[in-house]
C-alpha positions in Angstrom: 68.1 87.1 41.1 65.4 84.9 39.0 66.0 81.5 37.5 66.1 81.4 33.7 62.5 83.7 32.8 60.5 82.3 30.2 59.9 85.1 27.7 57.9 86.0 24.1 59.0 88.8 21.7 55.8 90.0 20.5 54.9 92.8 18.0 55.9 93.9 14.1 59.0 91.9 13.3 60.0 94.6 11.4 60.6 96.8 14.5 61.2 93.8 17.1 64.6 93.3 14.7 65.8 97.2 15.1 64.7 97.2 19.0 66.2 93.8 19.8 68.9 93.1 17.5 72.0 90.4 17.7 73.5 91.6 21.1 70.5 92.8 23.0 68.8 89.7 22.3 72.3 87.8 23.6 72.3 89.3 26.5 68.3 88.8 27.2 69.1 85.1 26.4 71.7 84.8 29.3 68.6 85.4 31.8 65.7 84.4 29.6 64.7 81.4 28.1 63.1 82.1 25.1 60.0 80.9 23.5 59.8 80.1 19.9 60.7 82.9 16.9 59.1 86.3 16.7 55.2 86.6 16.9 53.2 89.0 15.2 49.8 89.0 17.3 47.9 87.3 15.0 50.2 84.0 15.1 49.4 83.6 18.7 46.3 81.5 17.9 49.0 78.9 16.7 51.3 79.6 19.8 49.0 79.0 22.8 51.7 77.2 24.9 53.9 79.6 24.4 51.4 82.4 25.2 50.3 80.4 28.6 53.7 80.0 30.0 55.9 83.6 29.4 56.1 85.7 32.0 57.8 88.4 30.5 57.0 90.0 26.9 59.4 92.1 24.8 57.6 93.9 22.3 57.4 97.0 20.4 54.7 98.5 18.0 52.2 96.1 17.5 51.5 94.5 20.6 48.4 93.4 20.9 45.7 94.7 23.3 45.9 93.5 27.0 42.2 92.6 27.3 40.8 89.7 29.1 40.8 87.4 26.1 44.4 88.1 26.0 44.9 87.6 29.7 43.4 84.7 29.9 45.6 83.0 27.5 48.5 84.2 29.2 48.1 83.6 32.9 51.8 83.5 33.5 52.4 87.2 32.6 53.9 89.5 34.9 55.6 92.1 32.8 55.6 94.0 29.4 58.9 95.5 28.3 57.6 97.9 25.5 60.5 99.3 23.2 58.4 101.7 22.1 56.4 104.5 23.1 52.8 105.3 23.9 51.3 102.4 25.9 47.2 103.5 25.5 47.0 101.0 22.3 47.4 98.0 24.6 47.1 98.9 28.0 43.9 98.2 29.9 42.0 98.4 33.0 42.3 94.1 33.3 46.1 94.4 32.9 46.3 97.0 35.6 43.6 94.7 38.1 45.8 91.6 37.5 49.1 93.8 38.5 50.9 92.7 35.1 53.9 95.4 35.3 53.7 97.6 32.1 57.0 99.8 31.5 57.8 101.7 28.2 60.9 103.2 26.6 58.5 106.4 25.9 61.0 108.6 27.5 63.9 107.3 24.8 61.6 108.1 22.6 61.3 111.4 23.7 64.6 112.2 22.8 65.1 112.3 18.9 61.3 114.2 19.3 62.9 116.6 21.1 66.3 116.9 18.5 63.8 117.2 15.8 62.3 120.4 17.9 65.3 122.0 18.4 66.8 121.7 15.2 63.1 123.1 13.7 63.1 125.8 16.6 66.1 127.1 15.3 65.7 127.1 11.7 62.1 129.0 12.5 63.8 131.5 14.1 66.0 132.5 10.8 63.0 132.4 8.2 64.2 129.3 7.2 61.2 128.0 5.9 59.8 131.4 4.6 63.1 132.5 2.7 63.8 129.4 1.1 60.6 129.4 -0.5 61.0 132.5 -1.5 64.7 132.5 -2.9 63.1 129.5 -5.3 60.2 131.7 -6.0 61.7 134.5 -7.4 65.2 133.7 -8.1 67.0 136.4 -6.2 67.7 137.3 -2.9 65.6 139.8 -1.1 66.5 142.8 1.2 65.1 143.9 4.1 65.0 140.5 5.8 62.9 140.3 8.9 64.5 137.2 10.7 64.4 137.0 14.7 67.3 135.3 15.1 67.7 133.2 18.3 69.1 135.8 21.1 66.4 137.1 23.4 63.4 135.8 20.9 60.7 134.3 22.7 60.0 130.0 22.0 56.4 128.7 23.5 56.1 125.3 24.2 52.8 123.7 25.0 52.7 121.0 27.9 55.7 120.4 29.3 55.5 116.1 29.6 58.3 114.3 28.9 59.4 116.1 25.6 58.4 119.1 26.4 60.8 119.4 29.3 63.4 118.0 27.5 62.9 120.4 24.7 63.0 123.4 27.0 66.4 121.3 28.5 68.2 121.2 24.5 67.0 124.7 24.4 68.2 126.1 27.7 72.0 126.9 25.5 70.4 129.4 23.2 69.9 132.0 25.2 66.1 132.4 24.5 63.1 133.1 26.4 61.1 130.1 26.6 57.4 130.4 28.0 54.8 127.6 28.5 51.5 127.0 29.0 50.6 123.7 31.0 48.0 123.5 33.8 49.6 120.6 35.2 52.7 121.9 35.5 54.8 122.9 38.9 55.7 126.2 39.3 58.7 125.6 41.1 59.7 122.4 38.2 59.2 124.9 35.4 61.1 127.3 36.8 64.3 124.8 37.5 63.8 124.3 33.5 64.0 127.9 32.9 60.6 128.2 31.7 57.7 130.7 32.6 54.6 129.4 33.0 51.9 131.7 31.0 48.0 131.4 29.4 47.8 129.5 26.2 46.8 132.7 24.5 49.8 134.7 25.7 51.8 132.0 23.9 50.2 132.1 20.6 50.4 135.9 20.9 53.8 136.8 21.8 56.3 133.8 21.2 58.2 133.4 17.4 58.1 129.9 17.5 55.2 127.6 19.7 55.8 123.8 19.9 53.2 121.8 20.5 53.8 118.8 22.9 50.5 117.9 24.6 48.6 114.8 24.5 45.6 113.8 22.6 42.8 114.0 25.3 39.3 114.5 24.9 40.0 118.1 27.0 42.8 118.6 24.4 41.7 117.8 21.0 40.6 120.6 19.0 42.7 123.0 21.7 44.5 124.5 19.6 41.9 126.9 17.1 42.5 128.9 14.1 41.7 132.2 16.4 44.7 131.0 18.4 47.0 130.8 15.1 45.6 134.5 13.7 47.0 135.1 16.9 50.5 134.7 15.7 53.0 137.2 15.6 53.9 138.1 12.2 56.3 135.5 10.7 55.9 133.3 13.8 56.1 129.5 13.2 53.8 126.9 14.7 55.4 123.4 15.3 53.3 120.0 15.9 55.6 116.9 17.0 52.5 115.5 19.4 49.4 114.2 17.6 47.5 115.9 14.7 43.6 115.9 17.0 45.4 118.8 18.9 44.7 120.6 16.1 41.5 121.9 14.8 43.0 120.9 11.4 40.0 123.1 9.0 41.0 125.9 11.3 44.3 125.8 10.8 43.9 126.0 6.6 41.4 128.9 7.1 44.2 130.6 9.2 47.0 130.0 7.2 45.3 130.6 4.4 44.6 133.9 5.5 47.8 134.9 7.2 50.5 133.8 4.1 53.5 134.7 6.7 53.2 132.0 9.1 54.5 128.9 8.8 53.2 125.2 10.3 55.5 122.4 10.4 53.6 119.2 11.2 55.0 116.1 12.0 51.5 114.7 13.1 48.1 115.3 11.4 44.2 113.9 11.9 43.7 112.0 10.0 47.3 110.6 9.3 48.4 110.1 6.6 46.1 113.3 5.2 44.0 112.3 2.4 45.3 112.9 -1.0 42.6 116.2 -1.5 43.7 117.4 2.0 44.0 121.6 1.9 47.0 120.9 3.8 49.1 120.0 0.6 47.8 123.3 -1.5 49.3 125.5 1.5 53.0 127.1 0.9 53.6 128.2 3.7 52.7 123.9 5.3 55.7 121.7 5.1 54.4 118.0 6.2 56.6 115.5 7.2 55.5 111.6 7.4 56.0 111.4 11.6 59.3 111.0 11.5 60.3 113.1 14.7 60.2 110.1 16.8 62.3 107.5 16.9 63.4 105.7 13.4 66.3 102.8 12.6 69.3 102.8 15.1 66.7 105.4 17.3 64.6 101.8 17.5 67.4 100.3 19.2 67.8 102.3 22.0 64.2 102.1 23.0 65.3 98.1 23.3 68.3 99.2 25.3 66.4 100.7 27.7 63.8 98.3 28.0 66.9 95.7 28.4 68.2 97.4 31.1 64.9 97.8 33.0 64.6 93.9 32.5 67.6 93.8 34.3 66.6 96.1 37.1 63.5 93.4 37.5 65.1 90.3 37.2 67.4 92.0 40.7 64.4 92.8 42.2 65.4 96.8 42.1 63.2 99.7 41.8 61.9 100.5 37.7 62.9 103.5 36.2 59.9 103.7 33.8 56.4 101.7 34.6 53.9 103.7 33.1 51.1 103.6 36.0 47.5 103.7 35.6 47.4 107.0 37.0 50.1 108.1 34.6 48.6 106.5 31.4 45.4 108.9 31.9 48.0 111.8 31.1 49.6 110.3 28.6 49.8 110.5 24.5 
């Protein structure tokens, strides 16, 4: 095992205190020795011995960008323990060159994204949205309910990455038939997850409920059009946990617009937040919410678990459970 690793925690103090509180930062102190109080990036320009010597950075959201400047100032780092998720804000072609070890608790953060999805899947699938709109509307309760109900009704899910297959995983219980479309995906994986693997317009088309997981790429943004949504079965419910650009967003309106019986659900919009004049608020059957799907408060804390723990694995010289490679981080959110 290392001697005593001098280390930084780097990034918003506000979310360095919910990822590393009292007892994770005890036990990083038994191995680490640590260098001066919180930094928020830009106090670094009063911390350049600090910088120069850590080898190891805890951080979170706001760490700064790994370019050369940065690298230069730092030529002791070798690894970034990032309690948080998506590493493409800070990650860089230099970083990866100099063999700095970047590793990410994106797949913690994967699970309250995929909690959030379930428990929106299955309120989607009652009408949940649509009826209690319309119980406040009129005041009374209507007949002839057309609800799907979870047995046998079909749930898309588009891009099965990290959330997605966890998702399909918290769904596997409910006795549903879940279909996918990703062009990446294995056939043989999929199929272990209890997923079919189908075109993107087949899932529009004939699923209740489609959930959007896929990253914002230049080949994905914009992927998902309003002919896609028109496609919709009637009463079907589109979901968005991944990134708003997905979505061609004036589409969407026109659609929605047009077809009063849907229902969208986003979590994530382009731009975010909307602007105030956004046709996204003047749309009943839209219910926004401000991101919130990933990880909030005590969620926080066990991205820092994890990132603990895979300190731990690289302090003992064992194998790391979640480096996010440079092949991996051209796939990735």
């Amino acid at each position: 095992m290392k001697d005593m690793v001098p280390a930084i925690f780097l990034g918003s103090k506000t979310h360095l205190k919910l990822a590393f509180p009292k007892d994770l930062r005890k036990e990083i102190g038994n191995h680490c020795e640590i260098l001066g109080e919180d930094a928020e990036s830009p106090d670094l320009t009063g911390r350049p011995d600090d910088l120069a010597k850590a080898e190891v950075i805890f951080s979170t959201w706001g760490m700064p960008k790994l370019d050369a400047g940065f690298l230069k100032r730092a030529p002791s780092l070798k690894a970034v323990f990032y309690a948080a998720g998506s590493v493409k804000g800070f990650a860089t072609p230099a970083a990866y060159d100099r063999e700095v070890v970047i590793s990410s608790a994106w797949a913690a953060n994967a699970v309250p994204v995929a909690e959030y999805t379930l428990a929106t899947v299955l309120l989607s699938l009652k009408q949940f949205w649509t009826y209690s709109r319309k119980v406040i509307e009129t005041r009374r309760f209507g007949h002839d309910l057309k609800v799907a109900g979870a047995y046998r009704s079909k749930v898309g899910l588009v891009s099965l990455g990290a959330v997605g297959k966890l998702v399909a995983r918290k769904l596997a219980p409910f006795e549903l038939d879940l279909l996918a479309f990703d062009p990446f995906a294995d056939a043989e994986a999929a199929q272990e997850l209890g997923v079919s693997l189908i075109s993107l317009e087949d899932v529009f088309s004939i699923c209740e409920v489609v959930s959007l997981h896929t990253p914002w790429l230049p080949e994905t943004e914009g992927l998902i059009t309003g002919n896609l949504i028109r496609s919709m079965k009637q009463g079907a419910t589109l979901i968005n946990t991944s990134r708003g650009a997905v979505i061609n967003e004036p589409e969407l309106c026109e659609a929605l617009k047009e077809r009063p019986d849907l229902t969208a659900i986003l979590d994530v919009t382009h731009p975010e937040p909307p602007p105030p004049d956004s046709p996204l608020f003047g749309l009943p059957n839209v219910i926004v919410t401000p991101h919130i799907a990933g990880s909030m408060n005590g969620e926080i804390t066990r991205m820092g678990r994890w990132m603990v723990d895979e300190f731990l694995r690289y302090l003992e010289v064992r194998p790391l459970k979640h480096v996010v490679s440079r092949t991996m981080l051209e796939r990735m959110a």
